[in-house]
C-alpha positions as a Markdown table, in Angstrom:
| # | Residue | x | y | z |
|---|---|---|---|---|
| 1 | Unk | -49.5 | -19.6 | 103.7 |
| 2 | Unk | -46.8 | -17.5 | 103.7 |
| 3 | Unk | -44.9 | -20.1 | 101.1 |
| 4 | Unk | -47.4 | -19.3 | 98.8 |
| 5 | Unk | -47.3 | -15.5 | 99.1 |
| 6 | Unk | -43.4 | -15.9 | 98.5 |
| 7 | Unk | -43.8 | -18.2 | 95.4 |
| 8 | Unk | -46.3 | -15.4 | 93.7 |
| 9 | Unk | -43.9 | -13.0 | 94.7 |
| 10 | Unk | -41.1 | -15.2 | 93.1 |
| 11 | Unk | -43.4 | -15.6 | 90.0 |
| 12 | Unk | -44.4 | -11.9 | 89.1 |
| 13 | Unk | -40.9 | -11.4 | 89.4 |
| 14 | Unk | -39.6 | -14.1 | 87.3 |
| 15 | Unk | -42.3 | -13.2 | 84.6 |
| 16 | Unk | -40.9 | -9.4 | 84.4 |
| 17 | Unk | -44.1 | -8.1 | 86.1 |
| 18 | Unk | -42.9 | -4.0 | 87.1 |
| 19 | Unk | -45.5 | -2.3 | 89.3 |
| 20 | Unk | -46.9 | 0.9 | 87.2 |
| 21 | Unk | -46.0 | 3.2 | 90.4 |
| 22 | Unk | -42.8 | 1.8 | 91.1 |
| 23 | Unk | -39.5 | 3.0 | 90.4 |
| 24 | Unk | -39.2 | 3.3 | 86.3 |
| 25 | Unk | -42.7 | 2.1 | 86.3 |
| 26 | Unk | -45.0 | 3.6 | 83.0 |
| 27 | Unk | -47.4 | 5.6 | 86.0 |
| 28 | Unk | -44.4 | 7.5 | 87.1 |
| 29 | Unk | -43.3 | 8.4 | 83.7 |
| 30 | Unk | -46.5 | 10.2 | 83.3 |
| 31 | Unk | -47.5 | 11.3 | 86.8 |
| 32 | Unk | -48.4 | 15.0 | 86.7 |
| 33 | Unk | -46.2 | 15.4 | 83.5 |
| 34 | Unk | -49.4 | 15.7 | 81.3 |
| 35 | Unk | -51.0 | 18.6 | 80.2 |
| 36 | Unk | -54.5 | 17.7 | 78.7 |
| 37 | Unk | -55.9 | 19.7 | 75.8 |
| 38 | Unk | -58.7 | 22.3 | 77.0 |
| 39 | Unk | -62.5 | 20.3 | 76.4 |
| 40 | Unk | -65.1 | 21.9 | 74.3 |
| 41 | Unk | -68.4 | 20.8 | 75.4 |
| 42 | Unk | -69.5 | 19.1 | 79.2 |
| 43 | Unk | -68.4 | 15.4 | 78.2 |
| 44 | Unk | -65.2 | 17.0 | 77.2 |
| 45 | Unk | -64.5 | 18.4 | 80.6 |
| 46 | Unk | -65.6 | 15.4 | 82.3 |
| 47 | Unk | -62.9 | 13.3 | 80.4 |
| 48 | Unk | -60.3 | 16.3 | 81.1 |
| 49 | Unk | -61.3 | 16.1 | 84.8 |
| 50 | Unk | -60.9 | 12.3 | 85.2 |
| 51 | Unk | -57.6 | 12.3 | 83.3 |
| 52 | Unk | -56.0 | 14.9 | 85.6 |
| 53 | Unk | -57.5 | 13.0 | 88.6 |
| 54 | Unk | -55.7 | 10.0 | 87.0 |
| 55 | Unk | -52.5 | 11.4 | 86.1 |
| 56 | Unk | -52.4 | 14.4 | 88.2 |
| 57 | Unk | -52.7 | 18.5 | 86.6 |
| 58 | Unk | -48.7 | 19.9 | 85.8 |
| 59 | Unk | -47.4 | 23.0 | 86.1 |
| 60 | Unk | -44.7 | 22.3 | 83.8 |
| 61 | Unk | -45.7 | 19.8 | 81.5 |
| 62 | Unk | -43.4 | 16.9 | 79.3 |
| 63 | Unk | -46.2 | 15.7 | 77.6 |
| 64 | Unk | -49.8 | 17.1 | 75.5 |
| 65 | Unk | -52.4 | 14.7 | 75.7 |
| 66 | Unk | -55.2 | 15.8 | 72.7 |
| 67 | Unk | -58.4 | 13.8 | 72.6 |
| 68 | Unk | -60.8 | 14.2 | 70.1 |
| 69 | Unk | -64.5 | 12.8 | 71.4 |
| 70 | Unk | -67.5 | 11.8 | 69.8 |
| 71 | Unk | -70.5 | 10.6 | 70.9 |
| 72 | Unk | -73.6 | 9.1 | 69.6 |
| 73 | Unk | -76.7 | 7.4 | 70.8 |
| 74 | Unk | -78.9 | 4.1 | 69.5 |
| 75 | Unk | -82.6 | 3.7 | 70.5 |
| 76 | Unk | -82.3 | -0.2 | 72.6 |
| 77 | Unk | -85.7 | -0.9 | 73.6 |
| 78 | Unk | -89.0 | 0.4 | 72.5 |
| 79 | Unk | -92.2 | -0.5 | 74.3 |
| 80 | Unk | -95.4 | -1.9 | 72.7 |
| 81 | Unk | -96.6 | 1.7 | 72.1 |
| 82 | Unk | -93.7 | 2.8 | 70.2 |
| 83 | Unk | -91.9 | 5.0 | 73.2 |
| 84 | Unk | -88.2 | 4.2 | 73.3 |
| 85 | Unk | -87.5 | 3.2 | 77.0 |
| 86 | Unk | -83.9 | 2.5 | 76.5 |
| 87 | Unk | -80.7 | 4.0 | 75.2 |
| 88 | Unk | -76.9 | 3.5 | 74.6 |
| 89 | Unk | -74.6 | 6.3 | 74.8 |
| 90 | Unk | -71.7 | 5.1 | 72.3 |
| 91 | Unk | -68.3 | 6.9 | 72.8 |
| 92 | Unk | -65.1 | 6.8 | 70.8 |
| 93 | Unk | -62.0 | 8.4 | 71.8 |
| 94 | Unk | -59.2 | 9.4 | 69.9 |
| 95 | Unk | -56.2 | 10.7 | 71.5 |
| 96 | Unk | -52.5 | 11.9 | 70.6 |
| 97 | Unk | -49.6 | 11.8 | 73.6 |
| 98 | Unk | -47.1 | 14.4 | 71.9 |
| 99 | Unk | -44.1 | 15.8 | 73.2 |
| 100 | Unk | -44.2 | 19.1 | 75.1 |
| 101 | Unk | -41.9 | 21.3 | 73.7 |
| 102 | Unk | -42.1 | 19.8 | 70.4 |
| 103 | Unk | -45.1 | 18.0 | 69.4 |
| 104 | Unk | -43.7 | 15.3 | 68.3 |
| 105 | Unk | -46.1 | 12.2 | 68.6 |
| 106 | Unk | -45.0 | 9.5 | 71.4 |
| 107 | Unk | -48.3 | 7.5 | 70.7 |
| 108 | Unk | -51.8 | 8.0 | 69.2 |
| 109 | Unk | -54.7 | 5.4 | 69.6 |
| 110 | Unk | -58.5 | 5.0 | 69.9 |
| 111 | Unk | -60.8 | 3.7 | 72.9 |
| 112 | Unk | -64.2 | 2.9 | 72.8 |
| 113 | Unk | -67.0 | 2.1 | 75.0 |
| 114 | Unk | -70.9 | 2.4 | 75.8 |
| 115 | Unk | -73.3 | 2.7 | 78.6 |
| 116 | Unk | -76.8 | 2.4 | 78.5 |
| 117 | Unk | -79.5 | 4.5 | 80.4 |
| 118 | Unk | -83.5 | 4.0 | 80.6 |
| 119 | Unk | -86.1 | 6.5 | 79.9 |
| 120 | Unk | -88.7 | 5.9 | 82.3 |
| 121 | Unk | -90.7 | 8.5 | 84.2 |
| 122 | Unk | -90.5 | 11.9 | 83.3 |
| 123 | Unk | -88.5 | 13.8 | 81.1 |
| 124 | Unk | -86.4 | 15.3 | 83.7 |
| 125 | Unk | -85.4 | 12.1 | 84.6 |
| 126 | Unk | -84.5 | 10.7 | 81.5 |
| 127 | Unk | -82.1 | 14.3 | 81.2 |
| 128 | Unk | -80.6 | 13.1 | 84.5 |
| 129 | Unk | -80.1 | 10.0 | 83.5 |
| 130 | Unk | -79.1 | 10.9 | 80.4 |
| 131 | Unk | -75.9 | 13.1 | 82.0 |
| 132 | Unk | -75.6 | 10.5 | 84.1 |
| 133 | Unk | -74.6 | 7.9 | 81.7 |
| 134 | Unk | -72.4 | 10.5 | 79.9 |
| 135 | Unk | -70.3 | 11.4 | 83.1 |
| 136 | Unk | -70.0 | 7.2 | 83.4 |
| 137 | Unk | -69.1 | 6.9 | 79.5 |
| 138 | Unk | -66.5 | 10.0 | 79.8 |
| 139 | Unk | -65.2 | 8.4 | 83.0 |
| 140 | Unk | -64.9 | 4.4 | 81.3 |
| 141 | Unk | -63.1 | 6.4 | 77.9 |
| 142 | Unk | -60.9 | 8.6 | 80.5 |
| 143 | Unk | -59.7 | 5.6 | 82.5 |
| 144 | Unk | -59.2 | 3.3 | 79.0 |
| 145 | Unk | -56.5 | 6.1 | 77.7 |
| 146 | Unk | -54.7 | 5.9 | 81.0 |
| 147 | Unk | -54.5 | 2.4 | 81.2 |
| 148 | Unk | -53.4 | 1.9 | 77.4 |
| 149 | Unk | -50.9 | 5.2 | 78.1 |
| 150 | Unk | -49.3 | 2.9 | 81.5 |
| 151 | Unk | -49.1 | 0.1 | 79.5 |
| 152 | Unk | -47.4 | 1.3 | 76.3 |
| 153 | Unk | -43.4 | 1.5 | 76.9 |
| 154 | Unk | -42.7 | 5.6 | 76.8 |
């Protein structure tokens, strides 16, 4: 057994595999060197708040993350009497990493995701739901950037 674990060890190394939080790794680069653009709305602070539980809230910042978010929902599944019972929440995120100090653009991309919700029972459910499945989108989205931002060469 322990053969084994060496030979996997052997081959991540051999491969040029670098732990994101190792030394030099992408995920020390950015640890709590990213200040995040102040949100707008409720699904902009819940993307805000999962990025800086990600990558950690800085004081004294190398890098501006800005995001711009939109959202939109389609109508899934509609019953035999014409009530929609099910919905995706469709959210695209566009974001700039820019220098601190200068604002000069280290990388810009765009993520994309969805998560569906039902509407079942009363309306206050379907509201809480409804947040619900935004919090999860915002959450995906935030967690796509910081994954794509580790894995780009800074």
């Amino acid at each position: 057994m322990r053969v084994i674990a060496f030979l996997v060890i052997l081959a991540l190394g051999a491969c040029g595999f670098t732990p994101v939080y190792g030394p030099n790794g992408a995920g020390t680069v950015l640890q709590n060197r990213v200040l995040v653009d102040k949100p707008d709305d409720r699904t902009g602070f819940l993307l805000v708040q999962r990025l800086e539980e990600r990558l950690g809230r800085s004081s004294d910042p190398a890098f501006r993350l800005a995001v711009d978010l939109a959202m939109r929902e389609e109508n899934r599944a509609i019953d035999p009497d014409g009530d929609i019972r099910r919905f995706h929440l469709i959210g695209t995120a566009e974001y700039t990493l820019l220098e601190a100090g200068t604002d000069v653009v280290v990388q810009t991309d765009t993520v994309e995701n969805f998560v569906g919700y039902s509407a079942t029972g009363t309306t206050v459910a379907t509201l809480a739901a409804r947040r619900d499945a935004q919090e999860r989108l915002m959450t995906i989205l935030a967690d796509q950037i910081v994954l794509q931002l580790q894995g780009s060469e800074l």
